[in-house]
C-alpha positions, -999 to +999 in steps of 0.1 A: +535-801+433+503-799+455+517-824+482+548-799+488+527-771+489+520-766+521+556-774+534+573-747+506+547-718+517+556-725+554+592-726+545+589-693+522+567-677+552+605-678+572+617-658+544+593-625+541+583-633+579+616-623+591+623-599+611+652-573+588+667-574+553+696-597+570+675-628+586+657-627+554+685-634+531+694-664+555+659-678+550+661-673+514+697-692+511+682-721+536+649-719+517+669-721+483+692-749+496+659-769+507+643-762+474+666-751+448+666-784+430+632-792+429+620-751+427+647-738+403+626-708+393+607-698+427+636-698+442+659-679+410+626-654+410+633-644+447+667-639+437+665-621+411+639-595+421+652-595+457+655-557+465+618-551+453+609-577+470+626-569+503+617-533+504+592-542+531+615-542+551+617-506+558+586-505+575+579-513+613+564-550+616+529-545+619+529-523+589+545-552+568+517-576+582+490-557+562+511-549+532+517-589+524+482-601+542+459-601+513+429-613+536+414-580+541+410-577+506+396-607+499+373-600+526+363-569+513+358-582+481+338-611+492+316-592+512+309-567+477+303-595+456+279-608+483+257-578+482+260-573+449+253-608+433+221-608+445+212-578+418+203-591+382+206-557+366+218-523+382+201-492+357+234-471+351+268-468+362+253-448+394+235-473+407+264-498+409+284-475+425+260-465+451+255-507+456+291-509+466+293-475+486+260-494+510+285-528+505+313-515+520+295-491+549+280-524+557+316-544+557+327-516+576+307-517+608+320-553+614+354-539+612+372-545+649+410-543+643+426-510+652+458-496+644+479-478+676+492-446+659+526-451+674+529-474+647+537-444+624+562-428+642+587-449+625+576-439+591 
């Protein structure tokens, strides 16, 4: 239901936001006593597919950030079908691939955000 929306994703943001495997589960069983009646299957979903769902987990933090942020490649995507939409026709398969090579050495000079390598250590 659209008027629960935003309360259930902030509520299921607890669950894959946590910080291990352990204060996960807690979120999920809080989560699923919150919205268990109303959400039978989102909430029987997380249960049942919970250790592929978890295995996030076994990264540090700011890997898990990018691995359940889809912004990035939305943005990315965007910004291709931005440079590309403007193109009625491309003449062969080439072509279109060269028009998204130029998209995405354009997208990537706006790119800011660095990762520390430290971050791999852990891996």
């Amino acid at each position: 239901v659209w008027k629960d929306r935003k309360e259930f994703c902030a509520d299921l943001k607890e669950v894959y936001g946590a910080t291990n495997r352990e204060a996960a589960e807690q979120a999920l069983i809080t989560f699923g006593t919150k919205w268990g009646t109303k959400y039978r299957h989102a909430i029987q979903s997380w249960e049942n597919n919970w250790d592929n769902l978890t295995s996030y987990f076994d990264f540090p933090l700011e890997i898990r950030k990018i691995m359940y942020t889809t912004n990035t490649i939305e943005n990315l995507n965007r910004g291709i079908r931005k440079y590309t939409k403007t193109k009625v026709q491309f003449t062969d398969d080439t072509a279109a691939q060269k028009a998204v090579y130029l998209a995405i050495m354009n997208i990537e000079k706006k790119w800011s955000m660095t990762l520390s390598p430290s971050i791999f250590n852990d891996l």
